[in-house]
VEXDREN-2710 file (C-alpha; in Angstrom, 1 decimal):
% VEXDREN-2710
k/r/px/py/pz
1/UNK/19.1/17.3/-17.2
2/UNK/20.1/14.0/-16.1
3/UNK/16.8/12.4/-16.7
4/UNK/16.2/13.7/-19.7
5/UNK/19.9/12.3/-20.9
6/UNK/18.9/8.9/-19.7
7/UNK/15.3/9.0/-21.3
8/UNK/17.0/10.0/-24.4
9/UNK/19.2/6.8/-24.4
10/UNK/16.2/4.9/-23.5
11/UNK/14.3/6.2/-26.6
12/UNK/17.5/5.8/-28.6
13/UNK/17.9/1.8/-27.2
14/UNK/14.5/1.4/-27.9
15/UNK/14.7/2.1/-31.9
16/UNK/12.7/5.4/-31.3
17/UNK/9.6/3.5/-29.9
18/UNK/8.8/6.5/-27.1
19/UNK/9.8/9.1/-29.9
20/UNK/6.3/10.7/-29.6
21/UNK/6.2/10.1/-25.3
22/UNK/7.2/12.1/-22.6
23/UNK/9.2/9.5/-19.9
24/UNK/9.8/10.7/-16.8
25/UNK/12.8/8.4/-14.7
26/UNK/11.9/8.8/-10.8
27/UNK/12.4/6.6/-7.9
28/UNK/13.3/6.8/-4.1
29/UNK/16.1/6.0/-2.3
30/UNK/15.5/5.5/2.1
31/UNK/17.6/3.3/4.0
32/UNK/18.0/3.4/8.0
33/UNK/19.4/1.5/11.1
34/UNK/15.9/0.1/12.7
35/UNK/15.9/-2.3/15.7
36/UNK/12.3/-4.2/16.6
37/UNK/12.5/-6.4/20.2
38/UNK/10.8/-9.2/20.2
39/UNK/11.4/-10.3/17.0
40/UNK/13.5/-13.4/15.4
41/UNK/16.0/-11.3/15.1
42/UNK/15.9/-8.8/17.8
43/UNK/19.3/-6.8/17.1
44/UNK/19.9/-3.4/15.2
45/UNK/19.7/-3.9/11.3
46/UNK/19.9/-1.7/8.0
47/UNK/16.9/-1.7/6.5
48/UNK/14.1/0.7/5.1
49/UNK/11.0/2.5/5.8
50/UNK/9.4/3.1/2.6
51/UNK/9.9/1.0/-0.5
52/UNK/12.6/2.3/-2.6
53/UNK/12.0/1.8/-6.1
54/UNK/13.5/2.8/-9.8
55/UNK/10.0/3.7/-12.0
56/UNK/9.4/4.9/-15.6
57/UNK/6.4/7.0/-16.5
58/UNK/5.3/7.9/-19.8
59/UNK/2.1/9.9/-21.5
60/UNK/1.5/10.5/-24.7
61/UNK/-0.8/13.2/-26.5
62/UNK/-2.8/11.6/-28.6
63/UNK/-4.7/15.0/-29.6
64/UNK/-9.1/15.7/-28.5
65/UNK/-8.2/15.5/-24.8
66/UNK/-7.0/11.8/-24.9
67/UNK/-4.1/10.4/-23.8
68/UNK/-1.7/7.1/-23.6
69/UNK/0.0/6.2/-20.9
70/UNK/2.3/3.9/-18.9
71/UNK/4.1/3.5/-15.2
72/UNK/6.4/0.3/-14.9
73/UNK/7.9/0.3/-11.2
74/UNK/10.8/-1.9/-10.1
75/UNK/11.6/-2.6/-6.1
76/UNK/14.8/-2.9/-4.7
77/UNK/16.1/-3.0/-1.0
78/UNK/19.6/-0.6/-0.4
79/UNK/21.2/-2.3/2.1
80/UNK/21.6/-5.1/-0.7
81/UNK/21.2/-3.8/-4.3
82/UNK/19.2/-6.9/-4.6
83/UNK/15.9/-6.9/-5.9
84/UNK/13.3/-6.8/-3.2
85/UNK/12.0/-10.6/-2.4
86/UNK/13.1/-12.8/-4.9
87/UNK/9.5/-14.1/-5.3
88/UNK/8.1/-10.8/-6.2
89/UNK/7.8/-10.0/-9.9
90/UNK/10.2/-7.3/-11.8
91/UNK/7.9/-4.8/-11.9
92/UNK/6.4/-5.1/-8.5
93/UNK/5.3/-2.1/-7.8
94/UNK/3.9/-1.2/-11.2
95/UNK/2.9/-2.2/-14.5
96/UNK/-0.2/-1.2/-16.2
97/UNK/-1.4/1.0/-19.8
98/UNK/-4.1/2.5/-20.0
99/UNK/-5.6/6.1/-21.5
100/UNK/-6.6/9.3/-20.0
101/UNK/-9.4/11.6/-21.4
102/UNK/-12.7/13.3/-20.2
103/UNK/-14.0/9.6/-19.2
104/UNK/-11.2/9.3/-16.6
105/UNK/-8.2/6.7/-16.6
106/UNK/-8.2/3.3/-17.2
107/UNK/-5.6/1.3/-17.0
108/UNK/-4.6/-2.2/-17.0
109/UNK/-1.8/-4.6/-15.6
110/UNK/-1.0/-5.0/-12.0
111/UNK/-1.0/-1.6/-9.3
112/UNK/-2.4/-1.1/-5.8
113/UNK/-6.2/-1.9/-5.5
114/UNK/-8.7/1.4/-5.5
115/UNK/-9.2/0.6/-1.9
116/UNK/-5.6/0.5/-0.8
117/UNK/-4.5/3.5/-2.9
118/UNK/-7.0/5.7/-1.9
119/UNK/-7.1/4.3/1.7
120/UNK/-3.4/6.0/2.2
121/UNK/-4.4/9.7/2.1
122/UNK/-6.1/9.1/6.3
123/UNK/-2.9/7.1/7.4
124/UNK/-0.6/9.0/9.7
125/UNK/2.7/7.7/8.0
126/UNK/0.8/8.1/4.5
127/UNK/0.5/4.5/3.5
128/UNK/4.4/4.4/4.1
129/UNK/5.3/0.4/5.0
130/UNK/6.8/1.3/7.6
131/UNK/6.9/-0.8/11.0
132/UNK/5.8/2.2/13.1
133/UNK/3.0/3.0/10.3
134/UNK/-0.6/1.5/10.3
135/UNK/-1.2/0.8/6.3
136/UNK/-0.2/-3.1/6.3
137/UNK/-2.0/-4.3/9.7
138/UNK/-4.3/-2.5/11.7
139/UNK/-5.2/0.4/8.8
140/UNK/-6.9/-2.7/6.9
141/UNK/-7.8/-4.7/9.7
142/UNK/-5.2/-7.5/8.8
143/UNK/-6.6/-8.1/5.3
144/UNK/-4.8/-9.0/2.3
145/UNK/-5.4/-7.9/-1.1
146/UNK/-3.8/-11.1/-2.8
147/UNK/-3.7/-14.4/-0.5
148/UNK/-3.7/-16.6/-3.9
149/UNK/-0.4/-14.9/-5.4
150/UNK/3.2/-16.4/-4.5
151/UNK/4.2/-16.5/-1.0
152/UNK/6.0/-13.1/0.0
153/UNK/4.3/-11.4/-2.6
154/UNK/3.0/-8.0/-1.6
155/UNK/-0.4/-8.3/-0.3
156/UNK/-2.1/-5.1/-0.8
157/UNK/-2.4/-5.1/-5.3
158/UNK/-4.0/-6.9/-8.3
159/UNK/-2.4/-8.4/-10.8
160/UNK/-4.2/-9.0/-13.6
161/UNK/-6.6/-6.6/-13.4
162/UNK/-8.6/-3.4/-14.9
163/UNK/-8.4/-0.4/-13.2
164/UNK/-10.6/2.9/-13.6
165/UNK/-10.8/6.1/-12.1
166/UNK/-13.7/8.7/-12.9
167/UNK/-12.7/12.7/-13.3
168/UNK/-13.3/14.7/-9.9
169/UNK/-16.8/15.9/-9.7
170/UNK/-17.7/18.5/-7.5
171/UNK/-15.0/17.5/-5.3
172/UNK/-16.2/13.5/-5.7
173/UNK/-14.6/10.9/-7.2
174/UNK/-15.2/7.4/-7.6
175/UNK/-11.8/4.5/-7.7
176/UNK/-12.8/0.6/-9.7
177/UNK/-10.4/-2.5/-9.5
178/UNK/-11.7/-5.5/-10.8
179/UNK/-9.1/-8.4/-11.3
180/UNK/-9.9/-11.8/-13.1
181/UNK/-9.9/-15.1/-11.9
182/UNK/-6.1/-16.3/-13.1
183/UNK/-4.3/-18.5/-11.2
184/UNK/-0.9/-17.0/-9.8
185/UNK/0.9/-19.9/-8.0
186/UNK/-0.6/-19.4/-4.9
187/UNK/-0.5/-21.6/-1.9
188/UNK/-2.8/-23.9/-0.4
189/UNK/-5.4/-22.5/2.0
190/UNK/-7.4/-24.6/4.1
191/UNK/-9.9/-22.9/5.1
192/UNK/-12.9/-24.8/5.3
193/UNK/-11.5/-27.5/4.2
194/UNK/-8.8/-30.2/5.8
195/UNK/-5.5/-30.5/5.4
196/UNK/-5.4/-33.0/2.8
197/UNK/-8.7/-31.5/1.0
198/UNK/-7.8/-27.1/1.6
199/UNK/-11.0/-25.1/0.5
200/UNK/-8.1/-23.9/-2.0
201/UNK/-5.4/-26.0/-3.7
202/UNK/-2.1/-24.6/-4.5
203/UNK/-2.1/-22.9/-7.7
204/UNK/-5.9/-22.7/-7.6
205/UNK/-7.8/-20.0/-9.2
206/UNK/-10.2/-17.2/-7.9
207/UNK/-13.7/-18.8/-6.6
208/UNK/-14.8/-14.9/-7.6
209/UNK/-13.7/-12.2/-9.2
210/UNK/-11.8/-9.4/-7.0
211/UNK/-12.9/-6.6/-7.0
212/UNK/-12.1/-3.2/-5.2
213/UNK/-14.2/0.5/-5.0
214/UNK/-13.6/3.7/-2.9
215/UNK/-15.2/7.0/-2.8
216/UNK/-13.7/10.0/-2.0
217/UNK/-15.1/13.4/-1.4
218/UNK/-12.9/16.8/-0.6
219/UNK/-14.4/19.9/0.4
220/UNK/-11.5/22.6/1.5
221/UNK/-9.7/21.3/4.7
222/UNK/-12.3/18.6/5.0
223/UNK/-12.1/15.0/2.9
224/UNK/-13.7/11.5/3.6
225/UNK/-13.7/8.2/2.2
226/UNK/-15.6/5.1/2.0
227/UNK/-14.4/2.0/0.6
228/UNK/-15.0/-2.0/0.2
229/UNK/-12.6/-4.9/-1.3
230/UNK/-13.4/-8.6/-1.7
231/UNK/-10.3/-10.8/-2.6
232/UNK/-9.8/-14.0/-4.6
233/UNK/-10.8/-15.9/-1.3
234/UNK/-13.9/-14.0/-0.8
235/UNK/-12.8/-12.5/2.2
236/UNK/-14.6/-8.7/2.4
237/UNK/-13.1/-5.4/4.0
238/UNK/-14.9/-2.5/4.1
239/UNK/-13.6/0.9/5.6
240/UNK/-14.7/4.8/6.5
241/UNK/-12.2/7.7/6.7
242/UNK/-12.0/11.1/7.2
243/UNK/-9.1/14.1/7.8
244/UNK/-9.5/17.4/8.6
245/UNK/-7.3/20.2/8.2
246/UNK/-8.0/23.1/11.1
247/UNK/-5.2/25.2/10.5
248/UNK/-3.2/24.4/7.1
249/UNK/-0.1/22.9/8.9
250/UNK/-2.4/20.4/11.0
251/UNK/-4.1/17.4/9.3
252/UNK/-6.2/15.1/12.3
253/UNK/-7.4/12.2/10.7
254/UNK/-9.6/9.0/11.7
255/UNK/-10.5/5.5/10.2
256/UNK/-12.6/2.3/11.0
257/UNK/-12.6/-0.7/8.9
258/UNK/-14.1/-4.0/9.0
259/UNK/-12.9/-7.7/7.6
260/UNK/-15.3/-10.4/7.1
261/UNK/-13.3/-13.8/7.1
262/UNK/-16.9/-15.9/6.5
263/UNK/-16.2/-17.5/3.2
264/UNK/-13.2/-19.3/4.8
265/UNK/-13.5/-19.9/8.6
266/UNK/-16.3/-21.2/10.5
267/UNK/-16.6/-19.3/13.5
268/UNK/-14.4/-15.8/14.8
269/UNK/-14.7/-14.9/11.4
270/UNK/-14.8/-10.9/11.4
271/UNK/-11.8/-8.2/12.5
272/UNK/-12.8/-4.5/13.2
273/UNK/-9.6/-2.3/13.8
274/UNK/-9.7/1.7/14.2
275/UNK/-7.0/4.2/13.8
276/UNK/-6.5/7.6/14.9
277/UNK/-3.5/10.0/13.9
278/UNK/-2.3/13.8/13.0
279/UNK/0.9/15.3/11.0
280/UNK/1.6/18.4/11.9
281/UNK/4.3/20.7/10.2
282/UNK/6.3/23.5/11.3
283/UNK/8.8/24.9/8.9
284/UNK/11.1/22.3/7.9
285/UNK/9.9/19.8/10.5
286/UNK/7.2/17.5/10.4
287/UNK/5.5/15.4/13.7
288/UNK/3.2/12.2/12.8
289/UNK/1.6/10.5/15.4
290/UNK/-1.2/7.7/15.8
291/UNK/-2.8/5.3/17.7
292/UNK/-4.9/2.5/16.6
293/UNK/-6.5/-1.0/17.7
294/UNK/-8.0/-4.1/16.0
295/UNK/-9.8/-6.3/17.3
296/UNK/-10.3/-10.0/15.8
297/UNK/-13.4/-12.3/17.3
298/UNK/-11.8/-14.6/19.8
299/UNK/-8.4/-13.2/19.7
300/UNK/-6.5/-10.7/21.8
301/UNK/-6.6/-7.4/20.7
302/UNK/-3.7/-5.5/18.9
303/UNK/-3.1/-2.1/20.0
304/UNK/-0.2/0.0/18.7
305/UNK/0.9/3.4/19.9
306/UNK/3.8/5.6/17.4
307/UNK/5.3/8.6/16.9
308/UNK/7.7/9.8/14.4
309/UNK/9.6/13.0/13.6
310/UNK/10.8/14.5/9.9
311/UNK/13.6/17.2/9.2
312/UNK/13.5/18.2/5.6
313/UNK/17.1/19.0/4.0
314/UNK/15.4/19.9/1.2
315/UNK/12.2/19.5/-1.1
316/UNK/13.7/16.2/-1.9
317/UNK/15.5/14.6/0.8
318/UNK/14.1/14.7/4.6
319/UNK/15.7/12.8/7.9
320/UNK/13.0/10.7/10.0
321/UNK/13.0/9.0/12.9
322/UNK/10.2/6.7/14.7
323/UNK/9.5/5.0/17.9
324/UNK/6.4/2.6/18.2
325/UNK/5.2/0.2/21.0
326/UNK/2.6/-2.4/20.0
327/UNK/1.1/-5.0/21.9
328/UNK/-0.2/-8.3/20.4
329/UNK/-0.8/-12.2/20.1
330/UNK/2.3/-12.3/17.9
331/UNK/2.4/-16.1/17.5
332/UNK/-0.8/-18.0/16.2
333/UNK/-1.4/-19.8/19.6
334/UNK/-0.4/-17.0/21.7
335/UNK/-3.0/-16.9/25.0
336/UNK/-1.5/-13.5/25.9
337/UNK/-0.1/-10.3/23.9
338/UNK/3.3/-9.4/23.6
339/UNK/5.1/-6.1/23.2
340/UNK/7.2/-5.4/20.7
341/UNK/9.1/-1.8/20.5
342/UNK/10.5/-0.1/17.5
343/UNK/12.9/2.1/17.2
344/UNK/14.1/3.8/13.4
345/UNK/16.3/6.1/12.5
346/UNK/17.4/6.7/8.7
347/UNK/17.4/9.2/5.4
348/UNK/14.7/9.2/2.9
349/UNK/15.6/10.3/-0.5
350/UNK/13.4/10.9/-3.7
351/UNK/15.1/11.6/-7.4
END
């Protein structure tokens, strides 16, 4: 009742311009007291686990099968109210229109790569950001998505960008992100280059166009995945997945991936990083575990152990808490790995 109250206003404020849509308000809500040693600032802090955001979705019929729609997605952080990084955009999460019929969805805007959405269904915390979760490091072998936008941008979408997804086939479906060459303040990389002369200026623009594909195939309790990325920089990440679901309340999952770093570095210029992980659910409680290790050319090794517990209060609000150890070169001329331990405890809350 509430949301349709509040779409109503929206549709009222807007002079009637959704008259014909259906908008649907959502968002989550998950705040915690973390602690992480090791760290700049190794003391307990409130913070998150998952990005908490305030989104509007809307479709529209447009009769024959086809159909309009639109998903703008704004972040926040709770322990603030404040917008999440002031460098990030509004809508960083989301922003894209696109239509919907027997061809699939396209869409355009700015959304998580095909790669890095798809990617999340073999992670053991789900794609979750969290520090005890895989999806930002070792789950993409340290790759970014967007080293060319603003500094603390996020680093796994496209802006600018076209976006396509075919129907499901036979349990097969195939995910296309292909971004243009636009320059998005980025900084200065040196890559090949020197420090007065970077491979890429600041504010330079894509020496390709990024693009990003995944495959996915489900069959019952079984699914896999196979996907590849190549950035604005030209660096390349390719990946394999699978899950497999033995008994319904088990999922056991695996991945591999590979980053090729060759269009900007001379030498030590690949990463290959594996992960391995299971959720399994009992009533109203759900155990995630993983373990995982990548493993740059030259560098020490990364290898990250973590568990992590859920107690659903209802369909809509659960309690977690997670404990991770991982062990790495966490400074750039580190000579031997450090450990870092994480410990989180919080409420997660979807509306």
């Amino acid at each position: 009742m509430k949301k349709s109250l509040v779409a109503l206003a929206l549709t009222a404020a807007f002079g009637g311009a959704a008259a014909q849509s259906s908008v649907t308000i959502y968002g989550t809500i998950d705040a915690g007291i973390q602690r992480t040693t090791h760290t700049a600032n190794d003391a307990t802090q409130v913070t998150r686990r998952d990005n908490n955001k305030l989104g509007f979705r809307g479709v529209e019929d447009l009769g024959n099968g086809l159909k309009a729609l639109f998903q703008l997605e704004i972040r926040y952080d709770p322990d603030t109210g404040a917008l999440e990084n002031n460098v990030r955009p509004l809508f960083q999460g989301q922003s894209r229109v696109g239509l919907q019929g027997a061809f699939g969805t396209v869409r355009i805007g700015r959304g998580l790569t095909a790669y890095q959405e798809t990617s999340t269904q073999f992670e053991p915390w789900s794609g979750l950001p969290a520090v005890a979760g895989y999806q930002t490091d070792l789950h993409v072998a340290g790759y970014s998505s967007d080293p060319l936008s603003v500094v603390g941008n996020s680093i796994n979408r496209f802006s600018n960008a076209v976006f396509y997804n075919t129907p499901v086939w036979a349990g097969f479906q195939v995910n296309v992100s292909v971004a243009t060459k636009e320059a998005n303040n980025g900084p200065a990389i040196i890559g090949k280059g020197t420090a007065s002369a970077p491979q890429y200026a600041a504010n330079s623009t894509a020496s390709a166009n990024p693009y990003s594909v995944s495959a996915t195939y489900t069959n019952g309790p079984f699914a896999a995945m196979v996907g590849a990325e190549r950035n604005a920089i030209e660096t390349e990440l390719w990946s394999v997945a699978a899950s497999y679901k033995p008994i319904p309340d088990l999922k056991l999952m695996a991945s591999y991936q590979r980053q090729d770093l060759g269009h900007t570095m001379w030498t030590n210029e690949n990463i290959s990083a594996w992960v391995v992980g299971a959720n399994y659910t009992v009533g109203a409680n759900k155990f995630l575990v993983g373990y995982g290790q990548k493993d740059p050319d030259g560098v020490i090794k990364t290898k990250q152990a973590s568990v992590g517990y859920e107690y659903s209060l209802s369909p809509r609000t659960y309690l977690y808490l997670d404990l991770s150890v991982k062990k790495a070169p966490f400074t750039v001329a580190a000579t031997n790995d450090d450990t870092r331990k994480h410990y989180a405890l919080g409420v997660h809350h979807n509306f």
